[in-house]
C-alpha angles and dihedrals in degrees: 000000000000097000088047085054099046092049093055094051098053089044089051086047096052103067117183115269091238098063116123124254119260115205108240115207088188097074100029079056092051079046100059090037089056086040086056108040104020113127103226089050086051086061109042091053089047082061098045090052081051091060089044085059087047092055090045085052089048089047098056090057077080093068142074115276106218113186126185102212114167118169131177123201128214114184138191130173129339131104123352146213109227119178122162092230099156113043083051102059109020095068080055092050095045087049099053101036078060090051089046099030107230141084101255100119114074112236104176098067103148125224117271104247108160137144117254084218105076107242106210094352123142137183110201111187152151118220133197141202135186126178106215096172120016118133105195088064087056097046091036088070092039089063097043092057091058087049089055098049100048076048091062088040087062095055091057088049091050075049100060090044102054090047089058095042082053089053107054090037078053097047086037093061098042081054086052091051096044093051091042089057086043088058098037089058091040081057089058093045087052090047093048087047086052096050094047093051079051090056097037085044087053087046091049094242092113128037114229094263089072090063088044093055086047099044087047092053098054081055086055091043087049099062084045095060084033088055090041091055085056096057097044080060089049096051098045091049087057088046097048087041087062097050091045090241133123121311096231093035110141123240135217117235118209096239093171105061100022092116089058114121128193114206104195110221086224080193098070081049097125115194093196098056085055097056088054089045101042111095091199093078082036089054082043109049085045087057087043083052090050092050092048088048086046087051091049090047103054084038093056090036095061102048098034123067127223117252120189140176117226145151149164138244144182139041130337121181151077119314131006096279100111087203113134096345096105125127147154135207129179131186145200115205151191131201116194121165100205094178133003105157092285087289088147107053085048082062094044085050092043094050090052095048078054095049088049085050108063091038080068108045095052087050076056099053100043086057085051086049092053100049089039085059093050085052101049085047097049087048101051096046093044079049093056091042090044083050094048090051091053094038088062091036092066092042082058092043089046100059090035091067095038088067094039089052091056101046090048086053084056102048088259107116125027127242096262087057088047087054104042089054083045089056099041089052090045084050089042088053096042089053103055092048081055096047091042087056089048089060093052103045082047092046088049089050098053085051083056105044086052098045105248109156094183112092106230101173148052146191 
């Protein structure tokens, strides 16, 4: 029979809380594929590969900076260097080639009339600069390591995140299926009911208006499993969404080991083992050691001078003939900022208040990880009790409306009583699907407060 049926399917359905957790590589499969295409781990590793490029750019700051600069001047107009050169020196030369009696001396020097502008001049070179002591190159890398490494820490975070978001769109499909069986079978047992009035109506023991109440609560049944088809749609286009797939993309249900059930022992739950495992302290600890690196840097920067190793090569003169215009010049610097406002020990105060603050702030979030821990703890304990209390609920409902469905059968009970016990038992199994979900979104949630990243149970 139909109501034989249905009660084997809801007691296959309700397995006992004890039983012992199968590993489902349905959904740990769902769970790599999500930690692979989906869009906002795209982006945060996009963003870890854009602070790699940032330590590379702090890295070359190490090394020699060779730069090609040639430049070629064309001038007109403008100031000018006039110096009577020539009518100084030549009425001296003339008098002393007549006193010596030769032509020795030059007489004819012309006057020095140039623009101070070089006209077709060009100074083709190659400098270099090394730094050889500059602390704030060193401890610029330094910092930019630690970025890149709490960077790396938020990606495992988004991580963590993401696995746990998987998990409950899985766990809430697999709800939407599971309700949507329950009141596909309760629609049978409506339709059953419907059947037996018309016989009992054609053998004069109910009047018409019993097939008419049956027949009105399978329509009622029908918007339920139509409403519950909307929200297995629902729930698989989240899911898809998560695993950046096809919307309508179908899933695959783990059929198998969907009556496994993971009771926690809360009591193994170890806080300690959460604040080694949480990336968020370790995020945080890697941007407190960038601030300590920032405070060493501005304090060494603004006692210790710079000190570099430069130099220029190449042709400097008028016109592009490179014959005898070569030249080469090399230096040794320093760069010491003696006063600049007290710029300097402001960002040696400042560096310090932002060391002090994130000190803080990770005392501050291992407090949070502690009481998210007691949370998690407390939730997942009050959702085994809660599925214990439905579990025995529907045991109740269940042999309330075997006996209802006998004496109905016998004349005893009337139809309004039939239905209320159908509808108790259809509320009773409703229920449990929603309180075994509960168990395994809190179990998941335990997994993500301490920092496990291994999926240990399924739906």
């Amino acid at each position: 029979m139909v109501i034989k049926y249905v009660f084997i399917s809801i007691t296959l359905f309700i397995t006992p809380l004890t039983l012992a957790a199968q590993s489902s590589q349905v959904l740990e499969r769902y769970i790599q594929e999500g930690l692979q295409h989906n869009l906002m781990l795209k982006q945060e590793q996009l963003e870890v590969k854009k602070v790699a490029e940032t330590v590379r750019q702090a890295k070359a700051l190490f090394y020699p900076q060779v730069n090609l600069a040639p430049t070629y001047s064309v001038a007109m107009g403008g100031r000018r260097l006039e110096f009577p050169v020539g009518d100084m020196v030549n009425p001296i030369n003339t008098t002393l080639n007549l006193l010596t009696g030769t032509n020795s001396f030059p007489t004819d020097i012309p006057n020095v009339n140039e623009l101070l502008a070089p006209h077709n001049f060009h100074d083709t070179k190659i400098t270099f600069q090394l730094s050889l002591y500059n602390p704030e190159i060193r401890y610029n890398y330094l910092i930019q390591q630690s970025q890149y490494s709490a960077r790396e820490a938020t990606l495992k975070v988004a991580e963590q995140e993401i696995r746990f978001e998987i998990e409950n769109a899985y766990y809430q499909y697999l709800q939407a299926l599971e309700a949507g069986r329950i009141l596909s079978e309760n629609r049978r047992v409506l339709t059953e009911l419907a059947r037996l009035n018309g016989k009992l109506v054609a053998n004069n023991v109910l009047t018409k208006d019993a097939v008419f109440s049956a027949e009105y609560e399978v329509s009622k049944m029908d918007q339920l499993i139509a409403e519950a088809g909307k929200n297995i749609k629902t729930a698989r286009s989240y899911f898809n969404f998560l695993l950046n797939r096809e919307l309508a993309d179908e899933i695959e249900a783990d059929t198998v080991s969907v009556q496994a059930m993971l009771v926690v022992d809360t009591s193994t739950v170890n806080t300690s083992l959460a604040l080694q495992n949480r990336k968020e302290l370790e995020q945080l600890k890697f941007y407190q050691q960038s601030g300590q690196l920032a405070l060493r840097m501005h304090e060494l920067s603004a006692w210790r001078p710079s000190v570099f190793l430069g130099g220029n090569t190449g042709f400097q003169g008028y016109g592009y003939t490179f014959r005898n215009q070569g030249y080469l010049v090399g230096q040794v610097g320093l760069q010491w900022t003696l006063f600049k406002g007290f710029e300097k020990k402001y960002r040696i105060q400042e560096s310090r208040i932002q060391a002090d603050i994130m000190t803080v702030k990770l005392s501050e979030t291992e407090q949070k990880i502690r009481l998210q821990v007691d949370q998690a703890t407390g939730e997942l304990s009050a959702a085994i009790e809660g599925y214990k209390a439905a579990e025995a609920g529907l045991k109740m409902a269940e042999n309330y409306f075997k006996m209802i469905d006998s004496r109905y059968r016998n004349h005893q009970v009337l139809l309004l009583e039939y239905l209320k016990a159908q509808q108790d038992l259809l509320s009773a199994s409703i229920q449990l699907t929603i309180r075994k979900r509960e168990i395994l979104i809190r179990q998941a949630n335990l997994r993500r407060v301490t920092g496990e990243n291994s999926t240990d149970t399924l739906y």
